[in-house]
C-alpha positions in Angstrom: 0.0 0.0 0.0 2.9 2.3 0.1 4.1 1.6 -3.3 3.3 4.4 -5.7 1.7 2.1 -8.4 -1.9 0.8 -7.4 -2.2 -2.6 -5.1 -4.4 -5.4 -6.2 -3.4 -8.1 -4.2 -5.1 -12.0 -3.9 -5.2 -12.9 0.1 -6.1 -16.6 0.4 -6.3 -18.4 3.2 -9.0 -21.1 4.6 -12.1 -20.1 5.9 -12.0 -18.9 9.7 -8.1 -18.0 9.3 -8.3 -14.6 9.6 -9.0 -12.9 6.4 -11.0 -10.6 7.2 -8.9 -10.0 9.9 -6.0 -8.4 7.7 -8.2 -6.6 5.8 -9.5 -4.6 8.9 -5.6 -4.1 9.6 -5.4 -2.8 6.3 -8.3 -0.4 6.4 -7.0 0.9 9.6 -4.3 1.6 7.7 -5.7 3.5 4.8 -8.5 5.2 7.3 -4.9 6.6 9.7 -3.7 8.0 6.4 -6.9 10.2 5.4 -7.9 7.8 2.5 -12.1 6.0 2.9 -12.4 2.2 1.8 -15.0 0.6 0.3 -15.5 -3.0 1.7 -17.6 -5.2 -0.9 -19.4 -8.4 -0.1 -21.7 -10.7 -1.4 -24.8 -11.1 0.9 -26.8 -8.7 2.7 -26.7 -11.0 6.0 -23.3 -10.8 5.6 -22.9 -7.2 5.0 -24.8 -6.8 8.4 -22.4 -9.0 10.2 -18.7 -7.5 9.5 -21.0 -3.6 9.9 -21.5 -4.8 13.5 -18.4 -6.2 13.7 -16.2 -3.1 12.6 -18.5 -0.7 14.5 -17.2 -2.8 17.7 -13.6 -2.8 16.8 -13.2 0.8 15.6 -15.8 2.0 18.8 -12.5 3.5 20.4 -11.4 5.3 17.2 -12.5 8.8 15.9 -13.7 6.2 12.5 -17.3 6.3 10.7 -18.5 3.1 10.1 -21.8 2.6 7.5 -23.3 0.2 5.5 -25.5 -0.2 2.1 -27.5 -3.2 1.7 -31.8 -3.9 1.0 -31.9 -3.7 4.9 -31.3 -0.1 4.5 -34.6 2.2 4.0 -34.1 5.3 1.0 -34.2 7.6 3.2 -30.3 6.3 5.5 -29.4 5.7 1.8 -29.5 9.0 0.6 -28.0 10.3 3.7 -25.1 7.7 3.3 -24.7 8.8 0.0 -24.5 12.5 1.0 -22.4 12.3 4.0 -19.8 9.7 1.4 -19.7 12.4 -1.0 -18.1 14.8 2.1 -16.3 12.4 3.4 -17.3 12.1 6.6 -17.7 8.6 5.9 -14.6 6.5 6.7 -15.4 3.1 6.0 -18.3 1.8 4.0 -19.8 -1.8 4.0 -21.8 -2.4 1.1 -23.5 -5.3 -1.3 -23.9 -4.9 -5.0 -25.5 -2.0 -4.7 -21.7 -0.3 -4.2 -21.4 -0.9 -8.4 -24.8 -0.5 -9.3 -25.7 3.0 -7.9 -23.9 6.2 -8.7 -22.0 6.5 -5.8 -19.2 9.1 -5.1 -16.8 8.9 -2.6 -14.7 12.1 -1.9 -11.3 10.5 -1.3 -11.6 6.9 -1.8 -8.3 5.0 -1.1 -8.7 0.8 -0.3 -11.3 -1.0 -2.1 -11.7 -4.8 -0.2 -13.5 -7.6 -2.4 -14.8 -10.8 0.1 -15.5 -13.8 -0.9 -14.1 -12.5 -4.2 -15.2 -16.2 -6.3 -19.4 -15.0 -5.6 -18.7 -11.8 -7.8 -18.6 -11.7 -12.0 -15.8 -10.3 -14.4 -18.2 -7.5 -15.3 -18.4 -7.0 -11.4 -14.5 -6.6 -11.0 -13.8 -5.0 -14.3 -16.3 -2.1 -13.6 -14.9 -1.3 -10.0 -11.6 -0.6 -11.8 -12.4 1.6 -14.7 -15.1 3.6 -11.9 -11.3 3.9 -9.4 -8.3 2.9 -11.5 -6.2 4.5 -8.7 -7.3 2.7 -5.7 -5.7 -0.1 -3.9 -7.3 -3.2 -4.1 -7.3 -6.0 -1.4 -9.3 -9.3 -3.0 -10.2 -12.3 -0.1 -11.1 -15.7 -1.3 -11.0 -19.5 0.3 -11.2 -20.2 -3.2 -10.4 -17.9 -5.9 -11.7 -18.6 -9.3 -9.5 -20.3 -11.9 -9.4 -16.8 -13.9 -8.7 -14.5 -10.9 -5.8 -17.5 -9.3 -3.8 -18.2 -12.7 -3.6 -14.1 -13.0 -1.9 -14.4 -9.3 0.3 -17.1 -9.9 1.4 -16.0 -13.4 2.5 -12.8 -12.0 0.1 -10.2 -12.7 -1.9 -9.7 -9.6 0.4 -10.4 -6.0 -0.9 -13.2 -4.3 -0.5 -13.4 -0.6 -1.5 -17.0 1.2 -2.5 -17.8 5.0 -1.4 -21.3 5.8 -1.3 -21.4 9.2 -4.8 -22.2 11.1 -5.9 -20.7 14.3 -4.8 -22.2 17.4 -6.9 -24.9 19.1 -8.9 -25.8 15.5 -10.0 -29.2 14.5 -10.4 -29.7 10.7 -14.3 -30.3 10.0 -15.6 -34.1 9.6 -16.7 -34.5 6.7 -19.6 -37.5 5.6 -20.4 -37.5 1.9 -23.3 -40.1 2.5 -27.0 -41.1 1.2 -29.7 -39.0 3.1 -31.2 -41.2 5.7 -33.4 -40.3 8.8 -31.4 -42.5 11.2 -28.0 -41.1 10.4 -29.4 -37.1 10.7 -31.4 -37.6 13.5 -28.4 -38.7 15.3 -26.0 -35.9 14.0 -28.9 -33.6 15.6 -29.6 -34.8 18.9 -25.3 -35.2 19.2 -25.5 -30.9 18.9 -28.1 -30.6 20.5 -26.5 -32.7 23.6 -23.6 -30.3 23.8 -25.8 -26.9 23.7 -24.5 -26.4 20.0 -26.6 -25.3 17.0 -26.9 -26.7 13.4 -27.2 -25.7 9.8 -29.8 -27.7 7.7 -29.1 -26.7 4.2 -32.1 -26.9 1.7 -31.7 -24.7 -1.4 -35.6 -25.1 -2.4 -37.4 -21.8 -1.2 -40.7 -23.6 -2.5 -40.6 -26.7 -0.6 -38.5 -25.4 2.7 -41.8 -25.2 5.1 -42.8 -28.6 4.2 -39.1 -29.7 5.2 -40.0 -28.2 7.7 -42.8 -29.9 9.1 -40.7 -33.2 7.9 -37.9 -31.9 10.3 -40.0 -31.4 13.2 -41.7 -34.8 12.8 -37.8 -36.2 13.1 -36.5 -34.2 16.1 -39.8 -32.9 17.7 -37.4 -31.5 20.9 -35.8 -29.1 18.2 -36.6 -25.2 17.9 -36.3 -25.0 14.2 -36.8 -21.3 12.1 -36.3 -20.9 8.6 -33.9 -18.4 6.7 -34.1 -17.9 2.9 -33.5 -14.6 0.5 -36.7 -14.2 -0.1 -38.0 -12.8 3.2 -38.4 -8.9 3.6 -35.3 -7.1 4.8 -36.4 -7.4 8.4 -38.1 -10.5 8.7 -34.5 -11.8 7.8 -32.4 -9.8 9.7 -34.5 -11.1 13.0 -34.2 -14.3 12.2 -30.5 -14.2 12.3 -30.0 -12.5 14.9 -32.6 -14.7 16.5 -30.2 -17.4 15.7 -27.4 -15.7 16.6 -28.5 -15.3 20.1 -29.4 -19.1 20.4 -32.9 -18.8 20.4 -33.9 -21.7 18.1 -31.4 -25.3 17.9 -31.8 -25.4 13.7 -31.6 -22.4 11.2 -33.3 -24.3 7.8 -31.8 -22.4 5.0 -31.2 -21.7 1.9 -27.2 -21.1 0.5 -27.8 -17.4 2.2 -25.4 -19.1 4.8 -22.5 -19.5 2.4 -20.4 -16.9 2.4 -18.6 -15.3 5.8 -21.0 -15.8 8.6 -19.3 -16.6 11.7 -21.3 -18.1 14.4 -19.0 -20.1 16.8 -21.4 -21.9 18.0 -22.9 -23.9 15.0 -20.6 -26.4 15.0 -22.9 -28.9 12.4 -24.0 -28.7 9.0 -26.4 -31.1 6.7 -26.7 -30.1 3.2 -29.4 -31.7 1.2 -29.2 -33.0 -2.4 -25.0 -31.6 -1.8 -24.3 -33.6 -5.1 -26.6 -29.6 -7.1 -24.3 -27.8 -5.2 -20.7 -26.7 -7.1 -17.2 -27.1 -5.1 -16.3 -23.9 -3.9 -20.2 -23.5 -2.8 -19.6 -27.0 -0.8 -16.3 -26.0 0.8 -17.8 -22.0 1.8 -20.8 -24.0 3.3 -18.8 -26.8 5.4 -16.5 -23.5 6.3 -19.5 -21.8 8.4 -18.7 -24.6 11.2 -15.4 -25.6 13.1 -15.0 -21.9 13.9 -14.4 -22.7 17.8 -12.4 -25.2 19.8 -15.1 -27.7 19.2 -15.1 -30.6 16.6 -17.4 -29.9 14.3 -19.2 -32.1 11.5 -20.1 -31.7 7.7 -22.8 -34.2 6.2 -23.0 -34.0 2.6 -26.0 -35.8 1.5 -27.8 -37.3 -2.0 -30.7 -39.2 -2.1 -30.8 -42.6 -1.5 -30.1 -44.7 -4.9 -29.8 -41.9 -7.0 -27.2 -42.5 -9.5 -25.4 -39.5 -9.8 -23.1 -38.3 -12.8 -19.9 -38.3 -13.4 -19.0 -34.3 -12.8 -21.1 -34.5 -9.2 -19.2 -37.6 -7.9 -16.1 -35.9 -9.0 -17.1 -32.7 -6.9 -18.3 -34.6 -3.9 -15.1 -37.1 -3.6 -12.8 -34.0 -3.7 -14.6 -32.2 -1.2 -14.2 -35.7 1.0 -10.6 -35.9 0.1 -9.5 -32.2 1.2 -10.3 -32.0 4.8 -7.5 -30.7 6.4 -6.2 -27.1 7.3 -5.3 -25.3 4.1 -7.7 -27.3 1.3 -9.0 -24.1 0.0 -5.9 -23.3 -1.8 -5.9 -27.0 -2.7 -9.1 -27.5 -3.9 -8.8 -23.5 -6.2 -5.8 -25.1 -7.7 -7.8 -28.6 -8.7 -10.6 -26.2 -10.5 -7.9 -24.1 -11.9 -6.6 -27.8 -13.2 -10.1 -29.0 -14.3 -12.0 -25.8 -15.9 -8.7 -23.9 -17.2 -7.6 -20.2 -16.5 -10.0 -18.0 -18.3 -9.0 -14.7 -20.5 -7.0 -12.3 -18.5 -8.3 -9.7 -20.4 -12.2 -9.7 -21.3 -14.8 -11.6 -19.6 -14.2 -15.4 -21.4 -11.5 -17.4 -23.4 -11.1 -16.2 -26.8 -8.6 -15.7 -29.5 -5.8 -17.7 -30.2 -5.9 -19.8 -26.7 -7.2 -22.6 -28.1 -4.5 -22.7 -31.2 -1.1 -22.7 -29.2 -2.3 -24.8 -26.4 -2.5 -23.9 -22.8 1.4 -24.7 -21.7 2.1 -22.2 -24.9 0.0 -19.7 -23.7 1.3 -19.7 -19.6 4.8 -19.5 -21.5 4.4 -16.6 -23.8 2.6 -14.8 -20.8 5.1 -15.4 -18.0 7.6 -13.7 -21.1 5.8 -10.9 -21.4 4.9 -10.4 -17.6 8.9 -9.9 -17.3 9.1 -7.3 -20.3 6.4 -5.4 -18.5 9.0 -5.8 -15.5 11.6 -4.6 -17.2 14.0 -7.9 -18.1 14.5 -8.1 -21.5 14.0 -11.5 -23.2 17.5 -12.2 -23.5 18.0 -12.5 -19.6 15.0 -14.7 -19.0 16.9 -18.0 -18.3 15.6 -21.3 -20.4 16.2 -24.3 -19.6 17.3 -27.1 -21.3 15.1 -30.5 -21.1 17.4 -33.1 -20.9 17.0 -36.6 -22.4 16.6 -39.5 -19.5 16.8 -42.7 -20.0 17.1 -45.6 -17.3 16.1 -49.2 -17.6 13.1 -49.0 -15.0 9.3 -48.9 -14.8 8.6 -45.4 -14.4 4.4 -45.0 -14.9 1.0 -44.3 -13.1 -1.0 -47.8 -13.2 -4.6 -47.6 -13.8 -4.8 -49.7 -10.8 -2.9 -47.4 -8.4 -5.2 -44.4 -9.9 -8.4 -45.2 -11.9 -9.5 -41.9 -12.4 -8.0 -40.7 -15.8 -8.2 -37.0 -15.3 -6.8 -37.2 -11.5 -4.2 -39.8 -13.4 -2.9 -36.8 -15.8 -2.9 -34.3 -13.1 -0.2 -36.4 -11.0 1.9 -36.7 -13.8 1.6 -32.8 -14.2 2.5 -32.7 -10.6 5.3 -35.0 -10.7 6.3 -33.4 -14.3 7.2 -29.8 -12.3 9.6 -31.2 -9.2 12.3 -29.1 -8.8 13.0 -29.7 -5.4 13.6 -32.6 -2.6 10.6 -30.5 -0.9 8.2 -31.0 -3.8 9.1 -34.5 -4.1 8.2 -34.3 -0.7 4.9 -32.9 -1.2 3.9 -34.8 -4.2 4.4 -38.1 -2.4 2.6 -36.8 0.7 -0.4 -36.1 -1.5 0.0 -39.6 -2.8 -0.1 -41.6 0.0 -3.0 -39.5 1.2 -5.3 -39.6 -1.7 -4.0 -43.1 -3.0 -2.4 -45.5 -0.7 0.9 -46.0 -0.9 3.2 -45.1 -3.9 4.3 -48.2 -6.1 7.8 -48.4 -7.0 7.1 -48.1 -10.6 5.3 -44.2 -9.3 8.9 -43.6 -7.2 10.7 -44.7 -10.3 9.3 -41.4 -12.3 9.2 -39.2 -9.5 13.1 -39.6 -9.4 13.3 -39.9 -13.4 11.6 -36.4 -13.4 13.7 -34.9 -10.9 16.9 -36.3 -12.1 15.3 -34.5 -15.8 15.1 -31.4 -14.3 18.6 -31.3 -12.1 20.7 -32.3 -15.5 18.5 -29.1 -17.0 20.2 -26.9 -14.7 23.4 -28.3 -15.2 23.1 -27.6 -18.8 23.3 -31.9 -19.8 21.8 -32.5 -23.2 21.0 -36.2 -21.7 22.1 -38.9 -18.8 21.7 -42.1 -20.0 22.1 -45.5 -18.3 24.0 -48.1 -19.9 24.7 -51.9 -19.0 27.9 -50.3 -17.4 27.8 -47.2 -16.7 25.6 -43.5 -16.7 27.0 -41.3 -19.2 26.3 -37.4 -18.6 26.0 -36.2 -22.0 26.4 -31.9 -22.8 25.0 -30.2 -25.3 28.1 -30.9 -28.2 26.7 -34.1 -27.8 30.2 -35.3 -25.7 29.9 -37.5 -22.7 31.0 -34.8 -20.0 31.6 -38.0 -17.2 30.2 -40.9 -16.2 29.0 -43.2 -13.2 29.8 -46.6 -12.6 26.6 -48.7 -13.0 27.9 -52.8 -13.0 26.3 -54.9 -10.6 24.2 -52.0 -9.2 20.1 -52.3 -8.7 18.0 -49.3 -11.0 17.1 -47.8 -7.6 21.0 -47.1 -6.1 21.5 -45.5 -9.8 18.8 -43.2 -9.7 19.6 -42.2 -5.9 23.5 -41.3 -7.1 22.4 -39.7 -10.3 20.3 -36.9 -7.9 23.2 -36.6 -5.4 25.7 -36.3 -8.1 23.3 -33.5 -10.1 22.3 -32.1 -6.5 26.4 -31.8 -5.9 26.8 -30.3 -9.3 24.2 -28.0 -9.1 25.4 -26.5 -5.6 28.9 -26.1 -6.5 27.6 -23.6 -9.5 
């Protein structure tokens, strides 16, 4: 924010790790130095929320705190508007109604985007031609594919929270058929320790009679109903109702899904989970675990429903991420799956298609550094060295069925560049997989050994009945390893120290 060209910086980090929490730093911040900010969010229950909550934190500070949202009569809107447009507005909460109405700030200096992934390119795009100057702070569990590739690729900064909050459990998570037995049980077990539940039902026209069906199931249960379209104050009751622990079940619809923070909801049942998209899944088992208590996530279908192939894809990688820092995880798998998106315009087109998407991250990351001021002749290329050893080096079927997730490891396992990532990739392994078969090990190394004789410039290393020949770019065996009477393994072990060796000396 003190840099004379304009911020716009991705902060990602899991939900509950404090997001929202550096963002209020950094409005401080802007607020100390004269500036207003403009804090953007997706929901009116949510705008509500983080208006109370700044009002509480700043109460000891000379700083105005307002919000826009449909709970808001015209008459406090015009009057916000008015006193914006002096300035004695600091900080402004707002939903969409920040980009839709003409509104003027007088000095506006930090514009803050939550849950970025629940607003469009046109969204974004508008709030920077209507303040090209401003700083802009984005917060997202899980950023879109479009707004994550434009982090990673260098264009936008990208700052990550991995690190959970002390005294956290990661959620439990059930992907299961929806049967009375198994969520009666997951009720009354709340219920028993004083907690509350989310029952997610994303059908406004049938939610009373799921009601009724609800009560019938746990008739001890103080159950109200939540959905967007209540009036403005019939909803904002309700939640606060909730909120003060007043009823044991809040039926709802996906109005829960993005930033609410009630510590003491510490369950969550979504019904018919397999309509529901990933990042929707992962926000929604995110509104529980935010306390020292263990919390639960049941992610239900209906019983014998076959379900295709792009819904049992979603709802076996929302059971496979579970632990602290899947967000990040589970952005990258979408990134992986639906592709990055234009960076400039609102969809893919042009010539993306034509050169392939490895082309185009390559011709970008080029011109990113031109922009930086490196000229083409200093970006360093690497050479892909030839490898050859006489071992199995492949992904079995058997060890991963999946084709897609198949193509994606070798991906992975195609970028090592490190001991760590090796690390990393056979971590991931074991926990999605089962242990790693030698033949997997076998191209690990291979692809690490491939990427080590890069660096040192090696055209190829080959193994031979006797020894490895290290081969340079004139096409002249530079040295050579003794291979007789050694296993494949030992080989590929001395190849990486002798390359690792080589590669620290230089």
């Amino acid at each position: 924010m003190e840099k004379s060209m304009p911020m716009e910086r991705l902060l990602c980090g899991d939900v509950g790790y404090g997001k929202t929490e550096v963002a209020l730093r950094a409005a401080f911040k802007a607020i100390c130095d004269g500036k207003q900010v403009a804090f953007l969010v997706p929901t009116t229950v949510l705008a509500q929320q983080h208006y109370k909550n700044f009002v509480e934190r700043f109460k000891d500070f000379p700083v105005k705190v307002e919000h826009l949202s449909r709970f808001r009569t015209s008459a406090e809107k015009n009057k916000i508007l008015r006193e914006l447009k002096k300035g004695s507005i600091d900080l402004l909460v707002g939903t969409h109604s920040i980009i839709q109405r003409n509104i003027e700030f007088k000095d506006l200096g930090l514009l803050i985007i939550d849950e970025e992934q629940r607003f469009g390119v046109m969204h974004k795009e508008k709030l920077k031609q209507d303040w090209p100057g401003v700083d802009i702070l984005t917060l997202s569990a899980t950023p879109i594919p479009r707004t994550l590739h434009m982090s990673l690729s260098g264009i936008r900064d990208i700052s990550i929270i991995q690190d959970p909050p002390e005294a956290r459990y990661p959620v439990q998570t059930y992907v299961i058929e929806w049967e009375e037995p198994v969520i009666r049980n997951a009720i009354y077990r709340e219920m028993s320790r004083k907690g509350q539940i989310f029952y997610l039902y994303n059908r406004v026209r049938g939610i009373e009679e799921k009601r009724r069906q609800l009560s019938e199931l746990v008739p001890e249960a103080r159950i109200v109903v939540a959905h967007g379209q209540m009036s403005e104050r019939t909803l904002e009751e309700t939640m606060l109702a909730f909120g003060r622990g007043d009823y044991d079940i809040l039926l709802c619809t996906t109005i829960i899904e993005s930033g609410l923070d009630m510590p003491n909801v510490n369950t969550v049942i979504v019904e018919d989970g397999d309509k529901l998209g990933l990042a929707q899944l992962y926000q929604i088992r995110g509104r529980v675990g935010r306390s020292d208590r263990l919390a639960y996530a049941y992610i239900t279908y209906k019983k014998d429903k076959e379900l295709n192939e792009i819904a049992e894809r979603r709802l076996r990688t929302i059971r496979e991420f579970t632990e602290f820092g899947s967000g990040f995880k589970i952005a990258l798998r979408d990134l992986e799956i639906r592709g990055a998106g234009s960076v400039l315009g609102e969809k893919q087109h042009g010539q993306l298609a034509a050169v392939g998407y490895d082309m185009y991250c390559k011709l970008l990351a080029e011109v990113v550094q031109e922009e930086r001021g490196i000229e083409p002749s200093e970006i360093k290329e690497e050479i892909s060295a030839k490898v050859e050893f006489q071992v199995d080096a492949y992904i079995d079927s058997a060890y991963i069925e999946d084709e897609e997730a198949r193509l994606v490891m070798y991906k992975k396992i195609a970028g090592i560049q490190s001991r760590e990532d090796i690390g990393e990739v056979v971590d991931e392994l074991i926990d999605r997989f089962g242990d790693v078969p030698e033949s997997v090990y076998n191209l690990i190394q291979i692809s690490y050994i491939r990427y080590l004789a890069g660096k040192c410039k090696f055209a190829s290393v080959v193994c031979k009945n006797t020894h490895v020949a290290f081969v340079d770019a004139n096409n002249k065996t530079a040295f050579t390893l003794p291979a007789k009477n050694k296993k494949p393994e030992e080989l590929l072990k001395e190849t990486v120290d002798v390359l690792e060796g080589i590669v620290g000396n230089r």
